[in-house]
Backbone as CSV, one residue per row, in Angstrom:
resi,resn,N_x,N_y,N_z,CA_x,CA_y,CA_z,C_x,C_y,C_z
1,UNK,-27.528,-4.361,71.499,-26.371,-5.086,71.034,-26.164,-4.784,69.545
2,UNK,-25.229,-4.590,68.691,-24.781,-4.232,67.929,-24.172,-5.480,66.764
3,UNK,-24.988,-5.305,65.766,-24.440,-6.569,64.853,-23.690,-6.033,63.609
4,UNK,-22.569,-6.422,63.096,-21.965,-5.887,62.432,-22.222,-6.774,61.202
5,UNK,-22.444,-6.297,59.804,-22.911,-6.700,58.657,-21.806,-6.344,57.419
6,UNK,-21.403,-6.979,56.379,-20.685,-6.947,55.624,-21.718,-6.942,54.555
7,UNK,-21.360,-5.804,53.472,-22.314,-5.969,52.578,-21.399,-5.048,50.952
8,UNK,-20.957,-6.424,50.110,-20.813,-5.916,48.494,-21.382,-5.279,48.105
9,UNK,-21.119,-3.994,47.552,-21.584,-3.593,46.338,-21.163,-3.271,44.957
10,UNK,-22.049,-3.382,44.089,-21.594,-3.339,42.792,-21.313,-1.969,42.084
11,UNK,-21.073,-1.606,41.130,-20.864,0.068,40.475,-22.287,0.860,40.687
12,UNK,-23.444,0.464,40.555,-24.599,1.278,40.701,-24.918,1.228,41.856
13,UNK,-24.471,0.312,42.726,-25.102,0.720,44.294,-24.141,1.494,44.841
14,UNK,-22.538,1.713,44.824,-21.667,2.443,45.095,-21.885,3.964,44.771
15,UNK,-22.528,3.672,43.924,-23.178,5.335,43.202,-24.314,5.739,43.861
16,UNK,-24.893,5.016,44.106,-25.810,5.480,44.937,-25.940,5.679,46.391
17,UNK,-24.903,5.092,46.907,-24.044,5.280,48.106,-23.939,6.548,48.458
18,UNK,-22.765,6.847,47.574,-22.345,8.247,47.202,-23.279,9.018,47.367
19,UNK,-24.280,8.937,46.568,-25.275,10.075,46.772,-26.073,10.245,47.731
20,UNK,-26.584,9.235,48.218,-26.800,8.979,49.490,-26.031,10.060,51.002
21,UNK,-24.266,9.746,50.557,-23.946,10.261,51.551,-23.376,11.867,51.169
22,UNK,-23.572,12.332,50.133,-23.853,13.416,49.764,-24.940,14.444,50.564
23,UNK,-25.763,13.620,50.957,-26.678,13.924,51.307,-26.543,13.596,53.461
24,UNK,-26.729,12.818,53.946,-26.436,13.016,54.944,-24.749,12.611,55.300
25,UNK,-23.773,12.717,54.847,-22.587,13.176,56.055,-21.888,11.816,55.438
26,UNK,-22.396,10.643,56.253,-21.155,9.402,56.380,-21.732,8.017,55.803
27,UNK,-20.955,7.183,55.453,-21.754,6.281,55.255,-22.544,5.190,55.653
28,UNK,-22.546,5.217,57.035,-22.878,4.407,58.172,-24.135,5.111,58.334
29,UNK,-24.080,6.554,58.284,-25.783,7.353,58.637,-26.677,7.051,56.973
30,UNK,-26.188,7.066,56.156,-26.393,6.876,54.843,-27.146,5.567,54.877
31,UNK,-26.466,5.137,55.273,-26.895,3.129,55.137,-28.213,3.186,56.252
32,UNK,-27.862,3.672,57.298,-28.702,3.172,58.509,-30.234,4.311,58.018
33,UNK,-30.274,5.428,57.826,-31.217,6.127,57.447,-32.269,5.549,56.404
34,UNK,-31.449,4.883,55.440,-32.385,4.503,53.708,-32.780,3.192,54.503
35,UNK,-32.079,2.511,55.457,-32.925,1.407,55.659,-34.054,1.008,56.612
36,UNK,-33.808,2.723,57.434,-35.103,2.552,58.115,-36.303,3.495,56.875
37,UNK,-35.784,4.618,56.111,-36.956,5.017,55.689,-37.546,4.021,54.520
38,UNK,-36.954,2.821,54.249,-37.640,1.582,53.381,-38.429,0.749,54.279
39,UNK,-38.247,0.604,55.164,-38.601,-0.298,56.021,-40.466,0.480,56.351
40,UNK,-40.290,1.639,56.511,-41.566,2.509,57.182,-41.858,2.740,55.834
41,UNK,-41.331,3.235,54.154,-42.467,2.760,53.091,-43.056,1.681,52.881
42,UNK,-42.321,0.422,52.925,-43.501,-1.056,53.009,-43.906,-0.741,54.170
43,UNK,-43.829,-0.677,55.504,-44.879,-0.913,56.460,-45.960,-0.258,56.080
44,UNK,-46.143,0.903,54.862,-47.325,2.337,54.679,-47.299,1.300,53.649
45,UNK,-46.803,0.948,53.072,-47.757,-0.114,51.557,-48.797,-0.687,52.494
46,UNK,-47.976,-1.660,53.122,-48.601,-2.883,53.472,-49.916,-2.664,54.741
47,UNK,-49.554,-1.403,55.087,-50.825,-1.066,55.906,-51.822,-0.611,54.607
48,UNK,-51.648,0.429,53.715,-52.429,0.729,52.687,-53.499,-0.324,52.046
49,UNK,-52.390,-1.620,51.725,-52.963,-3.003,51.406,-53.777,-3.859,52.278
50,UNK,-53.806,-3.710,53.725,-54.401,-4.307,54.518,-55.926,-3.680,54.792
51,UNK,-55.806,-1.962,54.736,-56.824,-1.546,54.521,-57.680,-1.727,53.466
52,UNK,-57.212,-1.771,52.513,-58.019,-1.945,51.226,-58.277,-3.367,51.286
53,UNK,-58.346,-4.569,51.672,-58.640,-6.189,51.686,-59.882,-5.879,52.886
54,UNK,-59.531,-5.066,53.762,-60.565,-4.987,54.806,-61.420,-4.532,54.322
55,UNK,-61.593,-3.214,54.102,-62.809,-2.495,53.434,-63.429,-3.392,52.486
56,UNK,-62.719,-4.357,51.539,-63.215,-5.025,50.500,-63.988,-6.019,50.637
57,UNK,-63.474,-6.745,52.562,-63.786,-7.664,53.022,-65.323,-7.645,53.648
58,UNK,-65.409,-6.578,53.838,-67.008,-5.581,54.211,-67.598,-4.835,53.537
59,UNK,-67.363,-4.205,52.679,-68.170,-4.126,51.501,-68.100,-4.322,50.600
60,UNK,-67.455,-5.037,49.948,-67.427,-6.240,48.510,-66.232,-5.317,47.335
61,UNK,-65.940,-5.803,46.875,-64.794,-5.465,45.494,-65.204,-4.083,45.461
62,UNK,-64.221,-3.158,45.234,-63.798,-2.298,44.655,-64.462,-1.761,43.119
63,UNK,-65.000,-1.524,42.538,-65.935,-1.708,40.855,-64.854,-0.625,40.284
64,UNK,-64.985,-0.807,39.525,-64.356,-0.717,37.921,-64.257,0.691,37.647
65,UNK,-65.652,1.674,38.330,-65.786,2.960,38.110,-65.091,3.923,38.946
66,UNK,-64.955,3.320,40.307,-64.371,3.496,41.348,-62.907,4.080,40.754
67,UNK,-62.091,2.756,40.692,-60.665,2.695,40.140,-60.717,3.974,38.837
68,UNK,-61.078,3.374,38.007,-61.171,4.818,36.841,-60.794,5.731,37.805
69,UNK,-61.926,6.611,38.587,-62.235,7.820,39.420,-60.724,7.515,39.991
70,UNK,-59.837,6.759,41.120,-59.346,6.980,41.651,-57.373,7.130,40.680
71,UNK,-57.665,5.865,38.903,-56.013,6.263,38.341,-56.501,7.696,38.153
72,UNK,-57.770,8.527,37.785,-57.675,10.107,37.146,-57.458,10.602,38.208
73,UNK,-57.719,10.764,39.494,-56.935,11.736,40.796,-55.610,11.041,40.417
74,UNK,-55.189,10.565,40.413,-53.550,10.059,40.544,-52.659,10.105,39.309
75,UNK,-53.421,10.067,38.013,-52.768,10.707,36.716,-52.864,12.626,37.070
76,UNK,-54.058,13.050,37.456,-54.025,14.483,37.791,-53.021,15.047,38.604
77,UNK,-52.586,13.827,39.587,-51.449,14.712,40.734,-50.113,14.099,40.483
78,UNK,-49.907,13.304,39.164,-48.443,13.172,38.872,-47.940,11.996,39.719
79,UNK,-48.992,11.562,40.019,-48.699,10.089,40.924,-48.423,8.852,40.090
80,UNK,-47.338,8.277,40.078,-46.813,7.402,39.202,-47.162,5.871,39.556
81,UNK,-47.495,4.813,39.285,-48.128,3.787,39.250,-46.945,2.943,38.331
């Protein structure tokens, strides 16, 4: 079944619209595409986050040296935080 949604936008989301549909075709594929590929980045956060509470939950906090080791892989590969 099909629900139809009304949705304002302001000058920077219109722009980004645009580019959006620059990119695939129309703005209905535009809209429907960015909101499933947001939807499947939080679900990969929030699985990311669930893993890491688990692991933590079984073998205790994360230490200090760890993290160091893991922002320098992620300052090394341009991974933004």
């Amino acid at each position: 079944m099909a629900i139809k949604t009304t949705i304002d936008f302001d000058d920077e989301m219109e722009t980004a619209l645009a580019e959006l549909v620059a990119m695939d075709g129309t703005k209905k594929l535009a809209i429907k595409r960015s909101l499933l590929a947001e939807v499947k980045r939080r679900r990969r956060s929030q699985a990311m986050l669930d893993l890491i509470a688990s692991w933590e939950a079984e073998e205790g906090p994360i230490d200090r040296e760890h993290l160091a080791w893991a922002d320098a892989v992620l300052d090394r590969q341009g991974v933004g935080r």
